[in-house]
Structures are given as structure tokens and as C-alpha cells.
TORKOL-4160 file (C-alpha; in steps of 0.2 Angstrom, whole numbers, padded with zeros to 4 digits, m for minus):
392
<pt num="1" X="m0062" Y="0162" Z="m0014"/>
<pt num="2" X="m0049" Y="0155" Z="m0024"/>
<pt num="3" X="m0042" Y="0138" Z="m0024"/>
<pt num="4" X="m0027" Y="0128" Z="m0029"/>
<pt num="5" X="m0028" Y="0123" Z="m0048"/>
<pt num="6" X="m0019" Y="0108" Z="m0045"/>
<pt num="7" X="m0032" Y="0098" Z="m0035"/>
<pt num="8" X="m0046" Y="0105" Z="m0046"/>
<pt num="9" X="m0048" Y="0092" Z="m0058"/>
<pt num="10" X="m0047" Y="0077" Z="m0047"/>
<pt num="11" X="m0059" Y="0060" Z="m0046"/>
<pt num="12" X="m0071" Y="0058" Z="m0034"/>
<pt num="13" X="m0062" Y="0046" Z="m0019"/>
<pt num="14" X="m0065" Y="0027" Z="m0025"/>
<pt num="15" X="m0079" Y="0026" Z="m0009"/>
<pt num="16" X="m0091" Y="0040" Z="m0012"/>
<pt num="17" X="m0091" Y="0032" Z="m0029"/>
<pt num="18" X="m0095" Y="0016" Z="m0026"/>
<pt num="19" X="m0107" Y="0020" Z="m0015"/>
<pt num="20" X="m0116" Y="0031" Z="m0030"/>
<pt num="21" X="m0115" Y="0017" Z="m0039"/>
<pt num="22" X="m0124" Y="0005" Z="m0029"/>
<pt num="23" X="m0134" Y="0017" Z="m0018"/>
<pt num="24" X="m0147" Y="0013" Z="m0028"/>
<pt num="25" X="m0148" Y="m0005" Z="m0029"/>
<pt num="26" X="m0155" Y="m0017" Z="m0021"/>
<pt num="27" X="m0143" Y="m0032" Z="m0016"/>
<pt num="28" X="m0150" Y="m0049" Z="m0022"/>
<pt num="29" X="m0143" Y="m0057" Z="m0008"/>
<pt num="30" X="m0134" Y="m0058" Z="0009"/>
<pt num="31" X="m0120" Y="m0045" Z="0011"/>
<pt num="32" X="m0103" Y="m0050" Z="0009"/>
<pt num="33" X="m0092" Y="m0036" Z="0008"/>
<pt num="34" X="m0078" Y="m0039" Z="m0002"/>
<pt num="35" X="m0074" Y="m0019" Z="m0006"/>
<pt num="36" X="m0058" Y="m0012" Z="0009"/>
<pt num="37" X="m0044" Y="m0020" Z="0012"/>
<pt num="38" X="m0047" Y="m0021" Z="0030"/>
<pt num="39" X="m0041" Y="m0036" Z="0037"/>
<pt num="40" X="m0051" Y="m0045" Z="0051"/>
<pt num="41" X="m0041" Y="m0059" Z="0060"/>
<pt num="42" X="m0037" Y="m0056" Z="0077"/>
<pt num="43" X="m0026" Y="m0045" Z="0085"/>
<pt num="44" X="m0013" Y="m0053" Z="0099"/>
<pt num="45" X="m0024" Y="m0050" Z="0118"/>
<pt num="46" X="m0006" Y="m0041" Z="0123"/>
<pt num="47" X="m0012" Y="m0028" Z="0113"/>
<pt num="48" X="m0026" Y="m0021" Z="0123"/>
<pt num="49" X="m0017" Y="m0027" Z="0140"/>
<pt num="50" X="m0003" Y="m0013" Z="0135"/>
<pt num="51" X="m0013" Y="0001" Z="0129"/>
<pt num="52" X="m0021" Y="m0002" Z="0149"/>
<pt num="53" X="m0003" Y="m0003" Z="0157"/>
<pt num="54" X="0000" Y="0015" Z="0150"/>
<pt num="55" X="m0016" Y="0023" Z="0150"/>
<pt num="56" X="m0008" Y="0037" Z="0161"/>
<pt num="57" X="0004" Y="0042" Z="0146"/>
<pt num="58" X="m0012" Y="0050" Z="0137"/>
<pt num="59" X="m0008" Y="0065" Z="0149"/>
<pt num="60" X="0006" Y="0068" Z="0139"/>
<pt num="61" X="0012" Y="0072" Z="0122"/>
<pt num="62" X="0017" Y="0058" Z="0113"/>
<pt num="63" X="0035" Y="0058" Z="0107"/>
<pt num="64" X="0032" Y="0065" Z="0088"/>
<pt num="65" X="0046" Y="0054" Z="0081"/>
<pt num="66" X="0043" Y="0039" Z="0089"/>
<pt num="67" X="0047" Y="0032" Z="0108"/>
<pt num="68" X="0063" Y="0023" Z="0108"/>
<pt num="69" X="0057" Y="0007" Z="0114"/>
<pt num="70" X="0046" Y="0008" Z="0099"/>
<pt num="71" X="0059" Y="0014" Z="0085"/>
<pt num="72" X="0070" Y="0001" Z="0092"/>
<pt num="73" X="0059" Y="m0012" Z="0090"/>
<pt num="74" X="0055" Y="m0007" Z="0074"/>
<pt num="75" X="0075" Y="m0006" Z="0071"/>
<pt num="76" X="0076" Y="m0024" Z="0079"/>
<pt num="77" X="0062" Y="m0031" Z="0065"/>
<pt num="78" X="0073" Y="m0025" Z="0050"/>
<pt num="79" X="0087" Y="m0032" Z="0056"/>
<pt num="80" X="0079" Y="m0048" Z="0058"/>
<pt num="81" X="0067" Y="m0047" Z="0042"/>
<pt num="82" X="0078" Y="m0042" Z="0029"/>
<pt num="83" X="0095" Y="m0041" Z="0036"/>
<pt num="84" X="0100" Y="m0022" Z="0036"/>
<pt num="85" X="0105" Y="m0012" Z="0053"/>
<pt num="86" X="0100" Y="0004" Z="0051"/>
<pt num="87" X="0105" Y="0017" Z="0065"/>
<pt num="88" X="0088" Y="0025" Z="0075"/>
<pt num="89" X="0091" Y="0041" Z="0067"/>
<pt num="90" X="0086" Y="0033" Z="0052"/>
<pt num="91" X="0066" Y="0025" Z="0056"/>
<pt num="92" X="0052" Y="0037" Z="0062"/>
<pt num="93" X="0036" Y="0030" Z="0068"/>
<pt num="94" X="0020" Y="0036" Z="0059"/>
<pt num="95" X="0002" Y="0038" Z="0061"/>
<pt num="96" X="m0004" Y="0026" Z="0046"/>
<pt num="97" X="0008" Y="0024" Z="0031"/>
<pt num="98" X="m0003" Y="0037" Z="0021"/>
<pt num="99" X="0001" Y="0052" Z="0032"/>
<pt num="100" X="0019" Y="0047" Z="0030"/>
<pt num="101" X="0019" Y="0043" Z="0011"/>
<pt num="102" X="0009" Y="0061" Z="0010"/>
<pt num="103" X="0022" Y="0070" Z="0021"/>
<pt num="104" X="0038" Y="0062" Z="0012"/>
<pt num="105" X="0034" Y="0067" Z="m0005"/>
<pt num="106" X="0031" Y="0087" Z="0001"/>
<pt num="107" X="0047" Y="0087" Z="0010"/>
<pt num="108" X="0057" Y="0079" Z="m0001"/>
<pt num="109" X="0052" Y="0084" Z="m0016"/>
<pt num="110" X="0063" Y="0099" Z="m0023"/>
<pt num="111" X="0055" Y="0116" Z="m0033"/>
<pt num="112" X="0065" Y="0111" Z="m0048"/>
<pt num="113" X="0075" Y="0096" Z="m0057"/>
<pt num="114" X="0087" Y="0099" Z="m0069"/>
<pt num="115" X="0078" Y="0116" Z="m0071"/>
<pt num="116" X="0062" Y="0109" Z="m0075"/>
<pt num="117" X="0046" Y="0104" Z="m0066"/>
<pt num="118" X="0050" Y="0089" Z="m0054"/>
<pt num="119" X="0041" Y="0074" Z="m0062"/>
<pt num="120" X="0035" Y="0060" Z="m0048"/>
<pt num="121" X="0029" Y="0042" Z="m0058"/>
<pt num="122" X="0016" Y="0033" Z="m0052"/>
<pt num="123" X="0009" Y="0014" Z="m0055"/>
<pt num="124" X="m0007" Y="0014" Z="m0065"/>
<pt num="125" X="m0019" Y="0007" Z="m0053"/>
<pt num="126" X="m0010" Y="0016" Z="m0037"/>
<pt num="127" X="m0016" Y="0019" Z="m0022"/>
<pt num="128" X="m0022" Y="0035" Z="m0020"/>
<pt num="129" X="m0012" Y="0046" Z="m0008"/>
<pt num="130" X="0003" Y="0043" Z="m0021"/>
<pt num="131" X="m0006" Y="0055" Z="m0034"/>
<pt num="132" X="m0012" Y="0067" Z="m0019"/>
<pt num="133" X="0006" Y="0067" Z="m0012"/>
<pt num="134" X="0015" Y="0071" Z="m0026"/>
<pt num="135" X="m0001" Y="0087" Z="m0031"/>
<pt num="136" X="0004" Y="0092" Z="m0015"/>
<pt num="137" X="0021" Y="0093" Z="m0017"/>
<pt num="138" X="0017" Y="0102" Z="m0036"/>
<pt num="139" X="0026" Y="0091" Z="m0044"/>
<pt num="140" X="0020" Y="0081" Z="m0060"/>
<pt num="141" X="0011" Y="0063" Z="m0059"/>
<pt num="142" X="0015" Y="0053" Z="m0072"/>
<pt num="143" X="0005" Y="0036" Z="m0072"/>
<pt num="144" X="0013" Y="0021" Z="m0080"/>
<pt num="145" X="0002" Y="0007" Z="m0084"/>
<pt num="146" X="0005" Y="m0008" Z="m0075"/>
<pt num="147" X="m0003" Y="m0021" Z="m0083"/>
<pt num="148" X="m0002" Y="m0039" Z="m0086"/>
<pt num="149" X="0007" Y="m0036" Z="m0100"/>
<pt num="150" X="0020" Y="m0027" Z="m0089"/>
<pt num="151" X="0019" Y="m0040" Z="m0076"/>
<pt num="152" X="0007" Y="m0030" Z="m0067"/>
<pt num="153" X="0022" Y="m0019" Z="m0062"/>
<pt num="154" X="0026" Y="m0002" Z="m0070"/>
<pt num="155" X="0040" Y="m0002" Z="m0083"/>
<pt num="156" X="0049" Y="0013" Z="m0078"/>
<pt num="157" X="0064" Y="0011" Z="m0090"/>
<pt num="158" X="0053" Y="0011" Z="m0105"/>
<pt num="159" X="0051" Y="0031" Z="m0102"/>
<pt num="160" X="0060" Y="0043" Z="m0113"/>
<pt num="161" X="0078" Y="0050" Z="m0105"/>
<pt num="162" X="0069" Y="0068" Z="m0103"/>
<pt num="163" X="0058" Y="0062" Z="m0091"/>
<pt num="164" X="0066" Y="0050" Z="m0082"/>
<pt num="165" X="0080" Y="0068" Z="m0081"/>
<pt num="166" X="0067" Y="0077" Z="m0071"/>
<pt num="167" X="0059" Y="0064" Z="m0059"/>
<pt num="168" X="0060" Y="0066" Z="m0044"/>
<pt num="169" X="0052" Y="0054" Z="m0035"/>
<pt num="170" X="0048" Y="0037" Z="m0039"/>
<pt num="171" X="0031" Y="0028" Z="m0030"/>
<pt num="172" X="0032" Y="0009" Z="m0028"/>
<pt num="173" X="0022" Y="m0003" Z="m0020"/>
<pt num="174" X="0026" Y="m0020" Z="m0018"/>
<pt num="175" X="0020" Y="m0033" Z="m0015"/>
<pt num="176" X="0007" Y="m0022" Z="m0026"/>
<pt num="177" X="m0011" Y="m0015" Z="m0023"/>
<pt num="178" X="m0023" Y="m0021" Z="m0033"/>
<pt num="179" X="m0015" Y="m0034" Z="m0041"/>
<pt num="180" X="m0003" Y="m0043" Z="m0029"/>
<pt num="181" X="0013" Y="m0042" Z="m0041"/>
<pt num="182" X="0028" Y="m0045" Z="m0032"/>
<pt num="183" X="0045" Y="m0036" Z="m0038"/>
<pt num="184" X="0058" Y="m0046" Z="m0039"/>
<pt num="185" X="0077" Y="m0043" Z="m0033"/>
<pt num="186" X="0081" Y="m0041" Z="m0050"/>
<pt num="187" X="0066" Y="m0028" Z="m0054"/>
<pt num="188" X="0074" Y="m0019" Z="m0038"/>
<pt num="189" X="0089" Y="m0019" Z="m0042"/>
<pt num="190" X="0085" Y="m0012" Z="m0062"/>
<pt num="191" X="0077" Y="0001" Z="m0053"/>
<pt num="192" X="0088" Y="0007" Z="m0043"/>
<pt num="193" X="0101" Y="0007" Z="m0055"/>
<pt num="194" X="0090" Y="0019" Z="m0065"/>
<pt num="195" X="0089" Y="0030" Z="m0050"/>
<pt num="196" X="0106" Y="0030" Z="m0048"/>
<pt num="197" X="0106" Y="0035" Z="m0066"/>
<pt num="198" X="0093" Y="0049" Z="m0065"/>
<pt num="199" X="0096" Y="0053" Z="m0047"/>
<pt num="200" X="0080" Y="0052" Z="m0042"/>
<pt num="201" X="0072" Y="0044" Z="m0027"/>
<pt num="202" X="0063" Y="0028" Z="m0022"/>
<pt num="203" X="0048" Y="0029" Z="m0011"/>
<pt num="204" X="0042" Y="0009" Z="m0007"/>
<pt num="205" X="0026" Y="0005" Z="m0001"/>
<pt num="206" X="0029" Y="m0011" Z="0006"/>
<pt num="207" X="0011" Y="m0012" Z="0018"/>
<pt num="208" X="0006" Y="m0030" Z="0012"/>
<pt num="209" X="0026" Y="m0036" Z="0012"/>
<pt num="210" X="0020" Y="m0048" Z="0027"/>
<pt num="211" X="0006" Y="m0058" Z="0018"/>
<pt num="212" X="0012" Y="m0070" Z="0007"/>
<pt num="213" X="0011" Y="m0088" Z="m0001"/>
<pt num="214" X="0026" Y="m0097" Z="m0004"/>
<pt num="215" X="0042" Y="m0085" Z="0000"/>
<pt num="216" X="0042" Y="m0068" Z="0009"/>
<pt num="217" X="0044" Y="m0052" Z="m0004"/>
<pt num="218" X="0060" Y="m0044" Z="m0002"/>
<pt num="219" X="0061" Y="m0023" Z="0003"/>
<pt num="220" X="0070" Y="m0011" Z="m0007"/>
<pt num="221" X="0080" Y="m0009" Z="0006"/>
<pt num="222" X="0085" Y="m0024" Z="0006"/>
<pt num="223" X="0088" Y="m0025" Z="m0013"/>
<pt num="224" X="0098" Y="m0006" Z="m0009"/>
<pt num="225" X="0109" Y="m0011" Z="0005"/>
<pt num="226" X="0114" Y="m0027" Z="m0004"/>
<pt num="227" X="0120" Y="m0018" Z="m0021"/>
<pt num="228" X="0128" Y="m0006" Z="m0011"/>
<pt num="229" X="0115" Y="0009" Z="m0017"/>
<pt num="230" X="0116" Y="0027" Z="m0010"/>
<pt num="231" X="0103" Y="0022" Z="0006"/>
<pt num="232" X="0099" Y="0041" Z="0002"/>
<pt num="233" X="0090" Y="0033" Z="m0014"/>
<pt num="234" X="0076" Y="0023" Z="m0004"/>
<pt num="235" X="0061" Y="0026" Z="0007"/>
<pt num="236" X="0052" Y="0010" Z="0015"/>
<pt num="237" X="0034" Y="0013" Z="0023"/>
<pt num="238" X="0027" Y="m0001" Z="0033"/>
<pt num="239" X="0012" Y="m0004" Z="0043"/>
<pt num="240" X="0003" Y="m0014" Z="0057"/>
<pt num="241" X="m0014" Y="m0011" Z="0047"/>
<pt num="242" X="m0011" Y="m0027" Z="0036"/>
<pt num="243" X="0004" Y="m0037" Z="0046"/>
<pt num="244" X="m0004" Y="m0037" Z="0064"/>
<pt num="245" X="m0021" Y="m0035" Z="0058"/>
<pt num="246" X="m0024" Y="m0018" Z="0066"/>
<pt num="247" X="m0029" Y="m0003" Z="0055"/>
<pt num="248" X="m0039" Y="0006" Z="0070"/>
<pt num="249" X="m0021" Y="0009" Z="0077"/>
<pt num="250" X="m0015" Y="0019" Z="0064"/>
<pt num="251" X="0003" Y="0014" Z="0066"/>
<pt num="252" X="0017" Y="0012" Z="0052"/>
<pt num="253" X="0034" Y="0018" Z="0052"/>
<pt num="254" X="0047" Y="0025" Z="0036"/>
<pt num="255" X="0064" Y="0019" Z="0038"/>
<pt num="256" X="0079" Y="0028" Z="0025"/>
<pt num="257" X="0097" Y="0037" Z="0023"/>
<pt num="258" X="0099" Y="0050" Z="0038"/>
<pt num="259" X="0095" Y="0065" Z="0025"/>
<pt num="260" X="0080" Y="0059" Z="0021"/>
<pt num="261" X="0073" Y="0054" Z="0037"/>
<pt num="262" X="0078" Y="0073" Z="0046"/>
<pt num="263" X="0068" Y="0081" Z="0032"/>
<pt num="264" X="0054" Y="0069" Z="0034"/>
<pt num="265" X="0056" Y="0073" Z="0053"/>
<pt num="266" X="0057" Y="0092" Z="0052"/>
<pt num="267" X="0041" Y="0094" Z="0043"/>
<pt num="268" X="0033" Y="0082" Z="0055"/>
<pt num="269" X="0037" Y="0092" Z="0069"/>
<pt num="270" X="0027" Y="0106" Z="0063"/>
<pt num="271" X="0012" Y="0097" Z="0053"/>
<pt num="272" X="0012" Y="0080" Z="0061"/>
<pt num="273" X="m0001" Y="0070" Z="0071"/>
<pt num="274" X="0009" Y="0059" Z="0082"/>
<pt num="275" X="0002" Y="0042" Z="0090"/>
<pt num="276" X="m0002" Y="0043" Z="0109"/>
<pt num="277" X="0012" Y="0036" Z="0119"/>
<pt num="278" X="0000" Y="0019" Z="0127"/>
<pt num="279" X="m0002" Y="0014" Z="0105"/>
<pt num="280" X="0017" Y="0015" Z="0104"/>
<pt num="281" X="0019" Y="0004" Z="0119"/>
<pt num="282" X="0009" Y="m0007" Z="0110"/>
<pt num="283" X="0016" Y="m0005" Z="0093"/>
<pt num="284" X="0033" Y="m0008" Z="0101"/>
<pt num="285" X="0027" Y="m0025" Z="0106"/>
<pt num="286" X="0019" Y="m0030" Z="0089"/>
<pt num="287" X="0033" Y="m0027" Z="0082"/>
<pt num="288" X="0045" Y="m0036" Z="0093"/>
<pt num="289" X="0031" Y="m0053" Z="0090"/>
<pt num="290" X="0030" Y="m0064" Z="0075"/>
<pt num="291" X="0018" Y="m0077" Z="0082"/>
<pt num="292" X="0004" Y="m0068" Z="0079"/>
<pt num="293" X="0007" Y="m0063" Z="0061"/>
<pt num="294" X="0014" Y="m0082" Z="0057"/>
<pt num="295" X="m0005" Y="m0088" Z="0062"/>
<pt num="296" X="m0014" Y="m0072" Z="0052"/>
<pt num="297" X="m0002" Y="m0077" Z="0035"/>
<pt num="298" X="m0006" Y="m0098" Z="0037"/>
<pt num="299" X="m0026" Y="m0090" Z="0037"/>
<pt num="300" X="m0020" Y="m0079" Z="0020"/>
<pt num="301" X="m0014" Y="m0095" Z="0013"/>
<pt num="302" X="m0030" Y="m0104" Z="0016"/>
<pt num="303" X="m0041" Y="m0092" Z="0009"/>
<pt num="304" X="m0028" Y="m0092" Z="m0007"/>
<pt num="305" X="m0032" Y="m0109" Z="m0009"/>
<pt num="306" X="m0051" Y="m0104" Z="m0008"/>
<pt num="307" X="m0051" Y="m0094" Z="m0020"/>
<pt num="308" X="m0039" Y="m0107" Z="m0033"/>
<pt num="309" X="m0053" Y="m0119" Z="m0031"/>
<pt num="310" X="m0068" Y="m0108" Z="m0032"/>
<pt num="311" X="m0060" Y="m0100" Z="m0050"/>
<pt num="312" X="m0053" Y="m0117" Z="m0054"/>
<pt num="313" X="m0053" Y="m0118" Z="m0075"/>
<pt num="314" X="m0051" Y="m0098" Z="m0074"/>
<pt num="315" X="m0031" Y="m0093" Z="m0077"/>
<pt num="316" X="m0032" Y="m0075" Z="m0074"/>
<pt num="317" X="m0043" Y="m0079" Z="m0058"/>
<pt num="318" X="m0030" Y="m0085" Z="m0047"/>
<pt num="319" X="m0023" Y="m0080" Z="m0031"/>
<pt num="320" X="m0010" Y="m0071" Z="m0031"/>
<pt num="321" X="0010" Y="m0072" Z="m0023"/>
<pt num="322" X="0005" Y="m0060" Z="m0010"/>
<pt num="323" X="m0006" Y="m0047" Z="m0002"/>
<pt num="324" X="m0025" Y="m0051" Z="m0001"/>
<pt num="325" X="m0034" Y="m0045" Z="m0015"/>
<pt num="326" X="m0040" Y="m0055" Z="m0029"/>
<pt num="327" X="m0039" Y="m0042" Z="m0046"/>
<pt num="328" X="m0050" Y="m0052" Z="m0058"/>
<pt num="329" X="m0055" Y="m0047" Z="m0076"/>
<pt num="330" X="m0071" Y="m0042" Z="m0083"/>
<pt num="331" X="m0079" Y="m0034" Z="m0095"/>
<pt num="332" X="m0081" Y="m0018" Z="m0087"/>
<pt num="333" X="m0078" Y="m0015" Z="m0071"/>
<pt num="334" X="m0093" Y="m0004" Z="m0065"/>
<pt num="335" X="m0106" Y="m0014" Z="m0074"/>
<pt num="336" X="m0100" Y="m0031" Z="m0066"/>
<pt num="337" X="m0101" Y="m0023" Z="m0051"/>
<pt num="338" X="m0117" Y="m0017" Z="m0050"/>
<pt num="339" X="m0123" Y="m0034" Z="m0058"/>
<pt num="340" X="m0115" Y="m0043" Z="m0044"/>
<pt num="341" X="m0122" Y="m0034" Z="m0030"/>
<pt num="342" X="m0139" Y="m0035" Z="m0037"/>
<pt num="343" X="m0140" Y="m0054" Z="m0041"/>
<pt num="344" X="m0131" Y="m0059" Z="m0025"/>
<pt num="345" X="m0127" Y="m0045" Z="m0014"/>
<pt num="346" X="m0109" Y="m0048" Z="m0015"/>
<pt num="347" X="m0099" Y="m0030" Z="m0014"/>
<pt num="348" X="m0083" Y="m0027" Z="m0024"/>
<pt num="349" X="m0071" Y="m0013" Z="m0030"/>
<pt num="350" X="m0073" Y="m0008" Z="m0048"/>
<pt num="351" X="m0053" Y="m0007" Z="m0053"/>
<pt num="352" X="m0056" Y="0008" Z="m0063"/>
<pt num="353" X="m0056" Y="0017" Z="m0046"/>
<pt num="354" X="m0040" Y="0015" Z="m0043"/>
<pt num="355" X="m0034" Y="0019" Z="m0060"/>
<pt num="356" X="m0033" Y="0033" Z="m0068"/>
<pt num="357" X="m0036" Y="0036" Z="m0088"/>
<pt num="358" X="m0022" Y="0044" Z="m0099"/>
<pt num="359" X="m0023" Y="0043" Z="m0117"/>
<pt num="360" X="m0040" Y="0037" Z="m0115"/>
<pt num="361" X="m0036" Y="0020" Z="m0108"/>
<pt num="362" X="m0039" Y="0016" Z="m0091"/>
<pt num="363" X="m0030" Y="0000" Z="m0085"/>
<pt num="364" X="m0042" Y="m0005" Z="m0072"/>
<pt num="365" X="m0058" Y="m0003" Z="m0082"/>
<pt num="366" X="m0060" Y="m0022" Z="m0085"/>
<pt num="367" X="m0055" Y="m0027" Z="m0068"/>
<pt num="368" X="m0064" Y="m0028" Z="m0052"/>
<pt num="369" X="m0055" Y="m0029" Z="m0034"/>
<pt num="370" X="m0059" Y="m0042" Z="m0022"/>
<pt num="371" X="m0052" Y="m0040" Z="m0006"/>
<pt num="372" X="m0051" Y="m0057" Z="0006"/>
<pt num="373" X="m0052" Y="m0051" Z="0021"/>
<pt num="374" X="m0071" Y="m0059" Z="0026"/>
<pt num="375" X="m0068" Y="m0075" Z="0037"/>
<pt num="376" X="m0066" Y="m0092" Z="0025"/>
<pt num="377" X="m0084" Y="m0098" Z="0026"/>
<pt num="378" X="m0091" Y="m0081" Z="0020"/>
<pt num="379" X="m0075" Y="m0079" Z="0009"/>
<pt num="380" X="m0081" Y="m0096" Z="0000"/>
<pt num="381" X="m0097" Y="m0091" Z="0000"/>
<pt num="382" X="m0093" Y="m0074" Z="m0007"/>
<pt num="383" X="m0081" Y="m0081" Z="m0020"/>
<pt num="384" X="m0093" Y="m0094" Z="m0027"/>
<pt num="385" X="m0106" Y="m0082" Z="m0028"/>
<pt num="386" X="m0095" Y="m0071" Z="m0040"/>
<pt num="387" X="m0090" Y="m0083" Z="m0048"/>
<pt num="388" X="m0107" Y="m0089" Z="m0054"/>
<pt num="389" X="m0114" Y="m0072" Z="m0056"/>
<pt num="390" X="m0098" Y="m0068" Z="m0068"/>
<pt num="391" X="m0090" Y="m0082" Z="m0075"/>
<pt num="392" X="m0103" Y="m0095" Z="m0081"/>
């Protein structure tokens, strides 16, 4: 049997790794499980109540594009979040943003650029469907360190002219997992200029957009509409996982230029899994609500402050501007990991899963990822314990 070449060589997924890691070992203490970014406030009680109401739509296909009440809704919450009207041909819903980040880079990645292999670039730690999408799509990933050097944000106009001449796609997410680096406007803006420059596209991860501190990240789209940019130039992914507190329901959206969406849309209509009708009812409401994620993002704030006073004294322990994850530094990732979870039971991400090496550095080999989903107390109790495992 033969096999594609391309995914030969890939890493074990971060999960069945760190379970190897730790299979092993004892914890030292109660659990606290600090690894998935899975969050755990509540959901709105509407939610349930709607899925009942249309129970009697699960005898049907779902509409593999999206219901209209829901891609209006999800029209309507651009328009209100970050000022842009887009027309409805221009959103589809999705089942989670991975299937859709996948999808996009298979149908929009072309055989050839500039009659070369089409390059897609990647930030360095990424999540993980960005390298997969792009294999897929056999194109070349190339991973660019983002660091705290670089702000922890990929410096895409540091790459040779070459390079930048046969990318095609360029992966984004902001506010950023792990580190919770926020692009700026003008970050945005540079790198849309240099797609303009390279004609290459942006695909923009903006899952965590919706938890912040002090100001709400702004989209690409946003950035792209206000410059006037080819809206052709920009893909936005979006999700209920993290804004609504609601991974089980596997709903997300990709909003862009006509073009783009139809091709998205015509390979979805042959390889898609489309949400059942009663979750886009809902989804159409969660949408449409921002009560709920106002009282979810004041909970994110709190557990910020947590973690500012637990790692008080420690600068590169601070919260970050947005998302939930702390990206703390250690000495090695792996090895501080394991430590932890045998001294006090608490359960982290080493960051080098999430990283990839090239040139034999790997930029989230001294890192660990927290993720500060747990309730406060146990977040407190969590955070403390790490802290004195690790940093005293």
C-alpha cells in the first residue's frame, strides 16, 4: 500500500504526546487540568431551549452553506463588531473553524505560483490544522518564528522577495494561540500591503477575537475594508467554541470576497459536514446576543488578574491582552511538565507541541502553555501551585 509522502514525516498530534509523557507518572497532587483550551463558563439557557424548539429539523438535511436566519445573523454581528457590511454571499457557516481553515487552503490554493511550488507560511508555534491544511493542499509550509523577539507575531516582511513571490497563502491568528499576541492595525495593515505586493492571500484565525482585557482586537477584515484592500485578499474564521463558550457545538463561520467564499462553497458541497438545522437555530441566536459573552469576558478579566498576582515579581509571566492562555518560559518545556504534574498534579502543554523545529530551533521548547479555562478557585489554586513548583 502506498501512501502520500507529504504527511509521512509529521509529529505525533500534541495530545497522544503528552499523554506519553505523563502516562507514566504519578500526579503529586489533585488534578487541575490546565492542558485544552476548552472553555467552561456557562452557555446562555436559550441555547438548549432552541435546539428543543427544532428538534423536528433533524429529519432533514441541514442547509450545507448555512440557514439564512443564521448567515444573517452572523452578517448582522460583523456589521456591528467591526463595521463592514458584507453581502450573504459572502459568509458560510461552518462545522468548527478547523474543518473550514482545512477546506480553504485545498480550495484556494493554486497547483502553481509564479511557476513555482505555491509556498503557505505559518507562525511558529501555530495551531495545528494550519500545517495540515496547507500538506493537503501540497503546498510548502514555511514556519516563521514568532517569538518574543518578534513580538510574538511572525515577521513576514523579513523573508527573501523569492518566497514571498510564490506564497500563496498566508495563516494568521490573532489574537494569537499560544501566546495571546494581539496584531495591531498597523501590523494588519503592513501585511496586507505585502499581500498586495506578492498577490497572495490572508487566511485570519480570529477564534479568541472576543476574549480580551482592555480593548477588543481588530479583524483583518476590518483592517482590509478600511484601507481599501482587494476583500478577495482576506479570509476571517470565527467560532462559538471560545466566544459563547460552546465547543460541543461545532459552529464557526468564514466570511470574505465573493470569489473566494464560492470556491470554499463548491468544495464544501461535495466534502463538507454541515451542522444540523436545530444548532444553526441556535447558533443564529448566539450570534445575535452579546450579554452572554460580556458576562463570560468580565470572568476572562478576573482570571487575568489572578494570574498578575500569583506571578507577581515574574515579567514574562503575565497575562496577556487577549485570549486565555498563559505562555510562560522554562527551561524546557517537557521536563517542567512532567515535574509539575509529579510534584503537584497540575497538567500543562509543553510549548514545543505546538512548535515545529527548523534549523534546529524550536521556539516553543522553553515554554509551557496554560490554558485558563478551570473556574477561579481552582485557576488560583492551579496557578500558585505552578508557580511554586517552577519559579522559586
Amino acid at each position: 500500500m502506498v501512501y502520500p509522502e507529504r504527511f509521512s514525516n509529521l509529529p505525533a498530534y500534541a495530545w497522544p504526546r503528552l499523554r506519553a509523557l505523563l502516562g507514566s507518572i504519578e500526579p503529586g497532587g489533585s488534578l487541575v487540568n490546565l492542558t485544552i483550551g476548552e472553555p467552561k463558563h456557562a452557555f446562555p439557557d436559550f441555547v438548549a431551549k432552541t435546539i428543543a424548539d427544532y428538534t423536528h429539523e433533524f429529519g432533514n438535511y441541514p442547509a450545507n452553506d448555512g440557514r439564512p436566519e443564521l448567515i444573517e445573523a452572523i452578517a448582522d454581528w460583523i456589521k456591528r463588531r467591526f463595521d463592514v457590511t458584507l453581502g450573504l454571499d459572502q459568509v458560510m457557516a461552518l462545522n468548527g473553524t478547523r474543518e473550514g481553515l482545512f477546506n480553504a487552503a485545498i480550495a484556494l490554493c493554486p497547483e502553481t505560483k509564479n511557476g513555482a511550488k505555491p509556498a503557505v507560511l505559518i507562525p511558529n508555534p501555530f495551531y495545528q490544522v494550519y500545517a495540515i491544511g496547507a500538506l493537503a493542499a501540497a503546498a510548502d509550509p514555511i514556519f516563521l518564528p514568532a517569538t518574543k523577539e518578534t513580538g510574538h507575531l511572525p515577521d513576514f516582511a523579513a523573508l527573501d522577495a523569492e518566497t514571498l513571490n510564490r506564497t500563496a497563502i498566508v495563516f494568521m491568528c490573532s489574537p494569537a494561540n499560544p501566546q495571546g499576541a494581539v496584531a495591531t492595525r498597523a501590523y494588519w495593515t503592513d501585511l496586507l500591503r505585502l499581500a498586495e505586493k506578492h498577490d497572495f492571500r490572508v487566511f485570519s484565525d480570529e477564534c479568541y477575537t472576543e476574549v480580551w482585557r482592555d480593548a477588543p482586537p481588530v479583524s483583518a477584515l476590518q483592517v482590509a475594508d478600511e484601507i481599501g484592500a482587494d476583500p478577495e485578499r482576506v479570509c476571517i474564521f470565527h467560532s462559538l467554541s471560545k466566544r459563547s463558550n460552546l465547543p460541543g457545538l461545532r459552529s464557526g463561520f468564514v466570511a470574505g470576497g465573493r470569489e473566494s467564499i464560492r470556491h470554499i462553497r463548491q468544495l464544501r458541497a461535495y466534502a463538507g459536514a454541515p451542522l444540523p438545522m436545530p444548532l444553526q437555530m441556535a447558533a443564529a441566536r448566539l450570534w445575535a446576543d452579546e450579554a452572554h459573552v460580556e458576562a463570560s469576558r468580565q470572568r476572562y478579566v478576573a482570571k487575568y488578574d489572578i494570574a498578575d498576582q500569583v506571578f507577581d515579581g515574574h515579567e514574562d509571566c503575565a497575562a496577556p491582552k487577549a485570549g486565555f492562555f498563559l505562555w510562560l518560559p522554562v527551561k524546557d518545556g517537557e521536563a517542567a511538565t512532567a515535574r509539575l504534574w509529579a510534584e503537584t498534579g497540575v497538567r500543562v502543554l509543553p510549548g514545543e507541541y505546538l512548535s515545529r523545529t527548523v534549523d534546529g530551533l524550536n521556539p516553543g521548547k522553553d515554554y509551557i502553555r496554560v490554558a485558563m479555562v478551570a473556574d477561579e478557585q481552582e485557576l488560583q489554586r492551579g496557578l500558585t501551585a505552578l508557580r511554586d513548583c517552577l519559579y522559586r
